[in-house]
C-alpha positions in Angstrom: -82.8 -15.7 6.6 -84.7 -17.8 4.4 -83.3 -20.7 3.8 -79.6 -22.8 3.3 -78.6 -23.8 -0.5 -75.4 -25.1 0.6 -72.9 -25.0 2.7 -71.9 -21.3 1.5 -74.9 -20.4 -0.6 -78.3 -19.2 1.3 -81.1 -17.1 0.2 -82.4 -14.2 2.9 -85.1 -12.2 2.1 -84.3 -8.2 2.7 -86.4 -6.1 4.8 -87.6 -4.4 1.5 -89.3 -7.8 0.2 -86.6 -8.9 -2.0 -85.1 -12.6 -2.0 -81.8 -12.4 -2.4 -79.1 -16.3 -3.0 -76.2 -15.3 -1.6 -72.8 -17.1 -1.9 -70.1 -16.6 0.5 -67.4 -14.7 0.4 -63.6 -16.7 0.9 -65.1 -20.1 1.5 -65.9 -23.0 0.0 -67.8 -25.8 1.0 -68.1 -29.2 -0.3 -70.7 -29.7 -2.7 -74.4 -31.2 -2.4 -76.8 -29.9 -4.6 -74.7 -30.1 -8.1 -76.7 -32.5 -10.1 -74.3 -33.4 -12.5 -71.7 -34.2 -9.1 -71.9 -36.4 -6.6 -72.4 -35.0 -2.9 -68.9 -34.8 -1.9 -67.2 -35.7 1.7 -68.1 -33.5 4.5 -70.9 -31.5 2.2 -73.7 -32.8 4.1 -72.0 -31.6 7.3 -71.1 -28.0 6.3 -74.8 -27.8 5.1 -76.4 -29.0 8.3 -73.7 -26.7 10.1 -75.2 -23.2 7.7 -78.7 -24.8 8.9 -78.2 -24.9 12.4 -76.6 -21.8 13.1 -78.9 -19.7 10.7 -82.4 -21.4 11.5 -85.5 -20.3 9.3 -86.7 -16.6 9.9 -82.8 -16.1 11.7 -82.0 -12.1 11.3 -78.7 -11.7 9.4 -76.5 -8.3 8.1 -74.9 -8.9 4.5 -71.4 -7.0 4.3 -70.5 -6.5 0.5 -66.9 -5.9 -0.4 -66.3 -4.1 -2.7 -63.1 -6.2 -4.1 -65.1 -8.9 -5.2 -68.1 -7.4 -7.0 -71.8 -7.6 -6.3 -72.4 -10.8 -8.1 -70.7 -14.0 -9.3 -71.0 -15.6 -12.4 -74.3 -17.4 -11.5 -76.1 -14.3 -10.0 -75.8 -14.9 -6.8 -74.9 -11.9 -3.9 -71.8 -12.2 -2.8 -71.2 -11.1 0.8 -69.7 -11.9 4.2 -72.8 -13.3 6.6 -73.1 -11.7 10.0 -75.7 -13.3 12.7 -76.3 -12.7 16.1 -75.3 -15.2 18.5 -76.8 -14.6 21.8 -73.8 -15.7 24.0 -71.0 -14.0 21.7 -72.8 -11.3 19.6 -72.3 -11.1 16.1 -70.3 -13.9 14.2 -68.8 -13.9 10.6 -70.5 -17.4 9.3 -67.7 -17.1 6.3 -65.1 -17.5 9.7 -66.7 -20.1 11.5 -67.6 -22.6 8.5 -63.6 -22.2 7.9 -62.4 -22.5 11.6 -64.4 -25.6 12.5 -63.4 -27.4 9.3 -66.6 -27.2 7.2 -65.0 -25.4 4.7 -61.7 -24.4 2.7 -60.4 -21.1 2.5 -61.3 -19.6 -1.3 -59.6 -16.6 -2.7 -61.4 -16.1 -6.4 -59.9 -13.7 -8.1 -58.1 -11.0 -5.8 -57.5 -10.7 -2.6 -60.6 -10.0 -0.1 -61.3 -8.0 3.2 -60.9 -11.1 5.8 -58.7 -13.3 3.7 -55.6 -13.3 6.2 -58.1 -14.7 8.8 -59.8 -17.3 7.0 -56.3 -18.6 6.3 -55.4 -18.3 9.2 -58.2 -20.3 10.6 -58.4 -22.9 8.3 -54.0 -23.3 9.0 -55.6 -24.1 12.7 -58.5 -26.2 11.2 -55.9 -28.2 9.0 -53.5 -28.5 12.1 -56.2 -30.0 14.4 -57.6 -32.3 11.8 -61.4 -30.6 12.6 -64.4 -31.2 9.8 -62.8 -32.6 6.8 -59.1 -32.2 7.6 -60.0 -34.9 9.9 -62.5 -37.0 7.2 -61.9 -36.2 3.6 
């Protein structure tokens, strides 16, 4: 892990060197570094949540799927973002932004590998008023 962008964009660096600016797959957080926008409600949030749970130097996997392409419009990796959490293994960041209300659920273009449960979660999200449900 490098560093956050975003709420769902970071940039890791691969084991091979490379540095990579990936954008999440199925999510969307509220924007704070678009300089022709304003920093929208709860974006400062979802970014300091990507932060904390992915701390500088934090070892992440990147799963690809290969329904949505390598690459966006902008050049950025897309991919699901696994860490290691110490107490409950690996975590899908995509999944947690979503469940604690950080983020919206984001379909593209077509459908995507965990898309039944990131709606699902943010359903739960929405019903328990958590991040911006609660705010925005």
């Amino acid at each position: 892990m490098d560093r956050v962008v975003d709420g769902d964009t970071v940039r890791v660096l691969t084991d091979a060197g490379e540095e990579l600016t990936v954008r999440l797959i199925g999510v969307d957080t509220p924007e704070t570094v678009d300089p022709g926008e304003p920093v929208q409600c709860y974006g400062p949030e979802a970014s300091a949540f990507t932060a904390q749970t992915l701390p500088e130097d934090s070892n992440v996997f990147l799963e690809r799927d290969p329904s949505q392409g390598d690459v966006d419009r902008y050049g950025r990796t897309l991919a699901y973002l696994w860490h290691v959490d110490t107490l409950d293994g690996a975590q899908l960041l995509n999944y947690e932004l979503v469940a604690g209300g950080y983020a919206r659920e984001y379909t593209y273009d077509t459908d995507y590998r965990y898309q039944r449960q990131l709606r699902t979660a943010q359903d739960t999200a929405r019903s328990a008023r958590a991040g911006l449900w609660g705010v925005c």
